[in-house]
N, C-alpha and C positions, 0 to 999 in steps of 0.2 A: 729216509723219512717215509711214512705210511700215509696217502690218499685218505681223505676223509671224504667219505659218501654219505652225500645227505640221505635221510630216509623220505622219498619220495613217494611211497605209497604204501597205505594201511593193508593193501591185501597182499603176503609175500607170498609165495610157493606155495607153505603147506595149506593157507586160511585157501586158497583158490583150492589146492586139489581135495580139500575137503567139502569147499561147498560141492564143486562139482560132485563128488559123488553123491551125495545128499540128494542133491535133483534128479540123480539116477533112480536112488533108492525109491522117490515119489513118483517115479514114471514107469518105473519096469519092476515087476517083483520076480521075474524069471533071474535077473541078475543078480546073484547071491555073494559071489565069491570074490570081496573086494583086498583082495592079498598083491602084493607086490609081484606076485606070479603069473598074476591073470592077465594076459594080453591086453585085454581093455584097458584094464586098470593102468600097463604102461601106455597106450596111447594117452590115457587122461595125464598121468607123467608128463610125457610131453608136451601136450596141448597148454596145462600150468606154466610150464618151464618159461616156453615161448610166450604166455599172456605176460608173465613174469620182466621178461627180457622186454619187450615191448611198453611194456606200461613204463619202465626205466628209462628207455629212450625218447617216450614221446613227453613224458615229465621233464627232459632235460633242455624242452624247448624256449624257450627264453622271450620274451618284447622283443629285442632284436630280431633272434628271426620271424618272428608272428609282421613286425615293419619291415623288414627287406621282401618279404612275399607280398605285402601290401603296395610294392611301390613295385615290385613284377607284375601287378596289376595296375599300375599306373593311379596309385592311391597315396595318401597318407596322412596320418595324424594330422588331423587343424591345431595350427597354432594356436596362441592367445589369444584372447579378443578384447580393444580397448572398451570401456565402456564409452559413450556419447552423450550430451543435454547439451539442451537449447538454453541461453542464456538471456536475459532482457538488460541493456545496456543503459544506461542514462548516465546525462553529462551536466554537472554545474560549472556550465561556462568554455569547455573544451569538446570543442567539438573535431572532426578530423577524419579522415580514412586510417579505419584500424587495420596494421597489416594482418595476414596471415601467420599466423605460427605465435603470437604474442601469448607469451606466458601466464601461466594464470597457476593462479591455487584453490582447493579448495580443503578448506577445515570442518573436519566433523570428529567434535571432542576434542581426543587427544591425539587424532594421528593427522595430517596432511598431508594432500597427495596430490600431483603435478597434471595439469593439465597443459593442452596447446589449440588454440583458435584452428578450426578448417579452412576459412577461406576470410578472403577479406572482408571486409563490411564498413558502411558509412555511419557515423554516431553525428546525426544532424538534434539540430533543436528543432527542428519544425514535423509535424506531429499532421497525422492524416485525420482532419475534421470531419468530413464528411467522403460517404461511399454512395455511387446512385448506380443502378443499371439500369441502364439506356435501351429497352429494347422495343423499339416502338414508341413507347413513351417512357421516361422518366420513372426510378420506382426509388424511393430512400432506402437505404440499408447501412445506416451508419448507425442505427442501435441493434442493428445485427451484428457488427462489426466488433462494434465495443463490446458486448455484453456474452461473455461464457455459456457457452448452453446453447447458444445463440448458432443458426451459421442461414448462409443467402446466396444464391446461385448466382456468378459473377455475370452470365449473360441470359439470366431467363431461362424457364421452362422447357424453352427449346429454341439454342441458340439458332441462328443461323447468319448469312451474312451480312454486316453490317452494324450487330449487335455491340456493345461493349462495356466497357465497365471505367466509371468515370470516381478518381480519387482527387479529393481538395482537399490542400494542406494550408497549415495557419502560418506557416511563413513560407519559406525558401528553400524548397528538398534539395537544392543543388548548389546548397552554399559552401559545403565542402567539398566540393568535385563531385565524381557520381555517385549515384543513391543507389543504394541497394535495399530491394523489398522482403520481407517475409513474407513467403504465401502460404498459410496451414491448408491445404486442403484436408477438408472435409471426407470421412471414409468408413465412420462408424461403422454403417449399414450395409457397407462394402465389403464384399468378397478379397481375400488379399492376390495381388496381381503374381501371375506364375511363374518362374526367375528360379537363379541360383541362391539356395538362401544354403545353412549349416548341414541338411542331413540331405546336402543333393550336390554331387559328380556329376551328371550325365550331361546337363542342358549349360550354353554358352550363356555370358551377360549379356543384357537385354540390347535390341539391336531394333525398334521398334521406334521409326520417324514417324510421330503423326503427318496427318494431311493437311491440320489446320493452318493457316497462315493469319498469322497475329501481328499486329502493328500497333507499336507504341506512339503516343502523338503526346503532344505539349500545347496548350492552347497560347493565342496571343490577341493584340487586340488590331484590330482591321485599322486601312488609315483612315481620318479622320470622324473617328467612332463607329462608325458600319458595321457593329456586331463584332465578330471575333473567328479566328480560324486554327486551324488543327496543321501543327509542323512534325514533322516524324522526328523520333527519338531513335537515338541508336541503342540496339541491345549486345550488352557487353557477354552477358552470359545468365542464362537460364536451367537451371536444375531442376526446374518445374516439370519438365518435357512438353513446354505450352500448356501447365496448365493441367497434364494429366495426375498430378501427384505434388505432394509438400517439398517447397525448393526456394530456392533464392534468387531472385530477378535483379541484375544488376545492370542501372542504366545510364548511359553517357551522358556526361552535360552539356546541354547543345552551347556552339557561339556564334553569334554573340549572343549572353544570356541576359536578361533586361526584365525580372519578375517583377517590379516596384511598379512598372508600367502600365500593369494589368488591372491595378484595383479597381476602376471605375467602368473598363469595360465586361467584366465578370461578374461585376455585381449579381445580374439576374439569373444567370447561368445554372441551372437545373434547379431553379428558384431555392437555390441556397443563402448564404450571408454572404455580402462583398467581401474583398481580399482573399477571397481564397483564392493560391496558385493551383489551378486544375493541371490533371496528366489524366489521358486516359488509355486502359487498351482494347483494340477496338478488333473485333473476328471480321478476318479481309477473304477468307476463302472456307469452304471446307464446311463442316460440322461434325460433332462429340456422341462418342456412340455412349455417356454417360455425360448430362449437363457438368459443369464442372461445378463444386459447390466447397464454399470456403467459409472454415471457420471465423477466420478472419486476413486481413492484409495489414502489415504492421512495416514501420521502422526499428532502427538501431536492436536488432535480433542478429545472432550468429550462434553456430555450434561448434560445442569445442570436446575433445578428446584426450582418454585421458593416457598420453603419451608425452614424451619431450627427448629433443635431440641431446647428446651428447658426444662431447668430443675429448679422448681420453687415451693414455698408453695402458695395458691391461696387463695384469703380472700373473707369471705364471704360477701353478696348481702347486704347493710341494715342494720339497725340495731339492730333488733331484738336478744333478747337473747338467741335463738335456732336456728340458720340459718339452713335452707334447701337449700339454693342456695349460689355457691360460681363461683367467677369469673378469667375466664385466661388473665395473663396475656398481651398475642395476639391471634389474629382471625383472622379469622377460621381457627377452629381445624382441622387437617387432623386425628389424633391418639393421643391416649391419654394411659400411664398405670399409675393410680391413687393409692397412696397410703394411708388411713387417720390412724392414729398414729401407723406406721410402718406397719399395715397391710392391705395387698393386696386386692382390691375391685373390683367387675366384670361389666361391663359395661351393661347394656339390653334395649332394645326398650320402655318399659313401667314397672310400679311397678303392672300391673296387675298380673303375677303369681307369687310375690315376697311374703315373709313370711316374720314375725315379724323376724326373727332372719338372715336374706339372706343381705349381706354386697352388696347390689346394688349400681346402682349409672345412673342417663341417663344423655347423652352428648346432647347438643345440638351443636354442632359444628356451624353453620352459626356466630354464637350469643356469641361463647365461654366460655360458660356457662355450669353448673355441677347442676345437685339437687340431694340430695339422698333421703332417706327414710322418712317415718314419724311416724315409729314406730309398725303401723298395715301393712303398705307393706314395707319394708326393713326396714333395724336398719337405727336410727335418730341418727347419732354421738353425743356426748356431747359438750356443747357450746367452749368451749376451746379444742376441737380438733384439729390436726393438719393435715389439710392435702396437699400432696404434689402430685407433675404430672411432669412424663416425656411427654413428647406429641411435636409434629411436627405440625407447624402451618405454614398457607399459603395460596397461592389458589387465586382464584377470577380473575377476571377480571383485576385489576389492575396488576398484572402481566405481562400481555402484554405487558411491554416495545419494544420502536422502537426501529431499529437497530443503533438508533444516540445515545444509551447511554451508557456511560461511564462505563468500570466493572475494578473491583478489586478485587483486596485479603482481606480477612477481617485479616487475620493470616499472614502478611508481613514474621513476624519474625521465623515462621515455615520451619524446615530444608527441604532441596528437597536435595537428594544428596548429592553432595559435597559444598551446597550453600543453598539458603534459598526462600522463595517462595517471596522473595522482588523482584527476577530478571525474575517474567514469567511475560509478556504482553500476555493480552488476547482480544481478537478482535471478534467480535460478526457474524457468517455467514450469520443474517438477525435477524430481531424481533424475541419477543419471545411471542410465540404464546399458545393457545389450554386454556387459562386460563380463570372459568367461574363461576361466582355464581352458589348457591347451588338452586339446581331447586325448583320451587314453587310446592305448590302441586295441584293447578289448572293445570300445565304441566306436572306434573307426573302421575294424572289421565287422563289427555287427552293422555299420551304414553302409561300409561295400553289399553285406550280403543281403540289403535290402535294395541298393541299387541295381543290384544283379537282376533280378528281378523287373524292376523296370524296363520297358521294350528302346532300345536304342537305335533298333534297325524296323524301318518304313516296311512290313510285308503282306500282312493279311489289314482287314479291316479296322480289324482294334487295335492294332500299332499306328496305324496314321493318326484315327482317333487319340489316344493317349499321349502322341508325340503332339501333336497339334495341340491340345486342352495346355500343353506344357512350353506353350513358345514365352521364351522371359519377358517381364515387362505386360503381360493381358489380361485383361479380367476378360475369360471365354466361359459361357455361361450352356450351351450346347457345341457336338459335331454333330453330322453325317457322313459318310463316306459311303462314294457310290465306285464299283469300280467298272472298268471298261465292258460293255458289252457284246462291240462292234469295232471294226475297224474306223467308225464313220466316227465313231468317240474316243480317242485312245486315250485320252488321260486319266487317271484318279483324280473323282470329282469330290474334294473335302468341302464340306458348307458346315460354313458357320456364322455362330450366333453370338457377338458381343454381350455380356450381362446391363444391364439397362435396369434403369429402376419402374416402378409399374405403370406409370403414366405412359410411357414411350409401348408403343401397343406394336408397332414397326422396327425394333432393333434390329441395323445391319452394319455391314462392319464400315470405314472406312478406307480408302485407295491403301493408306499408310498400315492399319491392321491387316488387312489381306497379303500385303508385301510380306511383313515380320513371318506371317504364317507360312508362308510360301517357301521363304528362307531355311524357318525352321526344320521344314518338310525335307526341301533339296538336301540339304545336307545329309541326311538321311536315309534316303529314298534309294530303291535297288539301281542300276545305272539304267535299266530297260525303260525304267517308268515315267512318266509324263505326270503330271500333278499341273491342276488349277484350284484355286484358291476361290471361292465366289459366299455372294450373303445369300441367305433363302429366299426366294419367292413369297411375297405376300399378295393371298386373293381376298381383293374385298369382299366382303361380306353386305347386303341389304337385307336388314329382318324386319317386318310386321309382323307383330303380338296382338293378340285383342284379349284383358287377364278380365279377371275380378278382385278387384283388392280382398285382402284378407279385415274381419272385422274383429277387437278396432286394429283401425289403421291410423297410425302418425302423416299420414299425406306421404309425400316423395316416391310413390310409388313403378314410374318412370326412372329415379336413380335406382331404384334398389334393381329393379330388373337392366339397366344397363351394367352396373356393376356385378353385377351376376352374370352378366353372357361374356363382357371384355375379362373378367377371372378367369372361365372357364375355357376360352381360346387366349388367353395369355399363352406365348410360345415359350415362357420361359418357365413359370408358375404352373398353368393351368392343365388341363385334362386331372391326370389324377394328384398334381405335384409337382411335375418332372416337366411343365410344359407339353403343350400339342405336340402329339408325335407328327413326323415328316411325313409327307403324303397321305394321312389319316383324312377319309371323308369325314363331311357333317354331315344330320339329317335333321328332317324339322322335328323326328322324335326325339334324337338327341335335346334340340335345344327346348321345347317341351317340357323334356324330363328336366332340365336344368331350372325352368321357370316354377314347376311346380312346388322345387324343391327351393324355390325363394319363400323368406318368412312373410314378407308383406304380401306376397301374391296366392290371393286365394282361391284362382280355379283361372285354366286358361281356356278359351274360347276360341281361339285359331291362331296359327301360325304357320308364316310364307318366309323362305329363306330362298334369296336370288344373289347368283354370283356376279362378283363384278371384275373382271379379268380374264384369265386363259385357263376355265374351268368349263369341264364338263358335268353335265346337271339329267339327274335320270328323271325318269317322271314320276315320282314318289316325294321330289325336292331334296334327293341327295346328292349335293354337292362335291363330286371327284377330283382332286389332285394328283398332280405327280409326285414321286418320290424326294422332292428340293423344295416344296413350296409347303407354307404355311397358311393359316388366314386370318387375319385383319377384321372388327366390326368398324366397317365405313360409317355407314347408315340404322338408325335406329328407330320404327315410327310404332309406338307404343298405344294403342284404347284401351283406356278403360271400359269396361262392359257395365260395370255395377257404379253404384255410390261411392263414393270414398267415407271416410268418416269427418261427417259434419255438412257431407252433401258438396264439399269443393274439389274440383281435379288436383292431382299433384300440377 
């Protein structure tokens, strides 16, 4: 029988040893004599022959090998991706701890596709009435809460210790055992924090313990009415990371638990309405190098995905009398543990290091497909084998259902409580999202050969830099990197600058950020090297201005020229964009030039700029820094020189 060779490439022999002379013809006219005789003309022979042969060979190259070279680079095609959404729960009458994994549907149209709950959750009837943050005094934020659009900093401006955040409910949060909270945090305006997401190998999951130390509390009433006191809650588990990010707070029921008792001494209590069961959580150490700010804080919420287990015997490909390939039921696979007649089978990338007696097995998950051995690399089961798989199947693109489709229970009949999961409606808080085929390996080598490129190893300035801005889990808004100068300094000094929103004129990192960074760093780092982790130096600042308002003036002319100077030494924002450069002096012409160029200020009359810290100061009132330190306006004392308009000061 004759080999069929596919035609692999439009240019054969003679199209190449034609162009090639052609380029001759346009480059050389000394070159006349293109005959088969002419020596040149066999090298060009040659030269075709071999493009010829080569283009053959490297067309024969297949995804297979383009994925085995990927995974010699310790790489490989991503799998599938389930999609995810957040669901809102409510109960007529059943209420209960819904487990983990509880089946779900959802319809859109004509097709239905399987979902599975992530984690547990409590479906209570009692509903968060009222939100206050306590910080210093009392602030409402309960039609913040409620209302879309809406969002309200859990502990203030700027939390610090002590602060907290106080939630009353209209009945009983713990009348089914523990509650678990929805927290949205708030992030629009947020930079997204730096982590392994889809088109990143290089950098580990996020490994980033804040510093804050949070304390859940339960209020009760004192004996014989004396006001009321705060009992610690225990925390079951939080995905929030305290608070830095959207998660689920899930908390223990204290015993003995006695809410019915509270109503009369609660009454007054952040001068809300009686009966409300207060919890609040309250910052016991530490502070947020970003306040924390939340859309809202909710009950009966969970998210679920769209995957489900199954448990199944899987028949083989074909009909051959010795199958190697056997098929799942549903695709794509997310996980599989396979068993073929009763014994345990391990899954591996390839039968390349497998031996005649090694119980292998490769997944192809897209495909949902299984092949085992063939006897010289892993054992070949017997043709009447049996084998079976647990495995969680899912994923893909089609998951993405819109928020117009219909979800249910697949387990109506399943108890919740004192009732059944016939009586939860569930209502979808938007599409469900993040769900995606299994990447090609045309895009897994073009994400290697972008990762490539990424610095992996700690050596010059801009790799600490790069590695640093990149530890998972941070929002880093600046580096520095200073390296040793002296024996009397050996370490590589990285400084940095958490991102902060503009009010915070000070952003530095906290105990717990420093660590992550430090982490990320060591791992890294050549073995010679020392690395410390620190925030920048901030020197206050004292400025007197004496302006002239510009005419007319709307008054505020004191805000407009503060807001003008705290822009322009913003260490994240300000100078030209980019925040204050590191060690960058001031002068009072700088800040001059800055004032002039304010719209309300219409001629400046003098200006003194005086340090207040570990600066040096020339006698022109240029204020000098080192290469770590930044500067802060402390102090601000503004005259007006002229009228304002209408004859009043701002």
């Amino acid at each position: 029988m004759s080999i069929e060779v596919p035609e692999l490439d439009e240019a054969e022999y003679e199209a190449l040893l034609e162009q090639a002379k052609t380029v001759i013809a346009s480059r050389s006219d000394t070159w006349t004599d293109f005959n088969p005789h002419d020596p040149g003309v066999t090298i060009l022979e040659l030269l075709a022959w071999l493009t010829e042969t080569h283009s053959y060979e490297f067309d024969r190259i297949t995804d297979a090998h383009r994925e085995k070279y990927l995974r010699l680079l310790g790489a490989s095609p991503h799998p599938p991706r389930p999609a995810s959404v957040r669901l809102d729960l409510s109960s007529s009458g059943s209420t209960g701890r819904l487990p983990a994994g509880t089946r779900l549907s959802a319809t859109d149209g004509d097709r239905t596709l399987q979902f599975t709950t992530d984690h547990a959750t409590t479906i209570t009837d009692a509903s968060i009435a009222a939100v206050v943050t306590d910080a210093g005094e009392p602030t409402p934020r309960t039609t913040a809460n409620d209302t879309a659009g809406m969002s309200f900093r859990a502990f203030g401006d700027e939390p610090t210790a002590g602060d907290a955040m106080a939630l009353g409910f209209d009945g009983d949060p713990f009348s089914s055992g523990d509650l678990t909270l929805f927290v949205d945090f708030y992030d629009d305006d947020l930079p997204d924090p730096a982590g392994l997401d889809a088109d990143s190998l290089a950098f580990d999951p996020p490994t980033f313990e804040p510093s804050v130390d949070l304390c859940w509390e339960f209020c009760r009433p004192k004996p014989a009415g004396d006001g009321v006191a705060w009992e610690p809650l225990a925390v079951v588990d939080d995905t929030t990371t305290r608070f830095y990010e959207t998660g689920f707070v899930t908390l223990e029921r204290p015993e003995p638990w006695r809410p019915a008792a509270w109503d009369a001494a609660d009454a007054d209590l952040f001068d809300s309405d009686s009966g409300l069961v207060w919890l609040r959580c309250r910052l016991r150490r530490g502070g947020y190098e970003i306040p924390p700010q939340f859309d809202s804080v909710e009950t009966n919420v969970v998210t679920a995905s769209h995957r489900r287990r199954h448990e199944a015997a899987l028949e083989p490909v074909g009909d051959g009398p010795a199958p190697r390939t056997y098929r799942f039921d549903h695709a794509p696979v997310l996980s599989a543990t396979v068993s073929i007649d009763g014994e345990p089978w391990t899954e591996v990338a390839d039968f390349d290091a497998s031996g005649p007696n090694d119980r292998h097995y490769v997944l192809d998950r897209a495909a949902g497909e299984l092949t085992v051995g063939d006897a010289e690399r892993g054992v070949r089961p017997a043709p009447d084998a049996s084998v079976t798989a647990s495995y969680v199947a899912g994923g893909g693109p089609a998951g993405n259902v819109p928020a117009t489709a219909v979800w249910t229970v697949d387990d109506p009949d399943r108890p919740l409580g004192d009732g059944t999961l016939a009586g939860v409606d569930i209502s979808p808080r938007g599409p469900a999202t993040g769900g995606r085929a299994a990447e090609s390996v045309a895009d897994a080598a073009d994400r290697v050969r972008r990762e490539r490129r990424t610095p992996h190893r700690a050596v010059i300035e801009d790799d600490y830099a790069a590695i640093a801005e990149r530890t998972p889990g941070l929002r880093i808004a600046r580096t520095a990197v200073r390296l040793p100068e002296s024996t009397d300094t050996p370490a590589v000094t990285v400084v940095v600058v958490p991102y902060a929103p503009p009010e915070v004129d000070r952003p530095s990192p906290s105990e717990g950020f420093r660590a992550a960074v430090h982490q990320q760093l060591d791992r890294r780092r050549l073995l010679t090297d020392r690395i410390e982790v620190v925030g920048p130096t901030y020197v206050g600042l004292a400025v007197s201005v004496s302006v002239t308002p510009a005419e007319p003036v709307d008054g505020g002319v004191r805000t407009a020229v503060e807001r003008r100077l705290r822009s322009y030494l913003d260490p994240i924002r300000g100078f030209e964009g980019d925040g204050w450069p590191f060690g960058r002096s001031v002068s009072t012409a700088d800040i001059e030039a800055q004032l002039r160029a304010a719209p309300a200020v219409g001629g400046v009359e003098s200006v003194s700029v005086r340090a207040i810290g570990d600066a040096a100061v020339d006698a022109d009132g240029t204020v000098r820094v080192d290469d770590r330190s930044l500067f802060a306006l402390d102090t601000l004392d503004v005259e007006i020189a002229g009228p304002t308009d209408g004859g009043e000061r701002p």
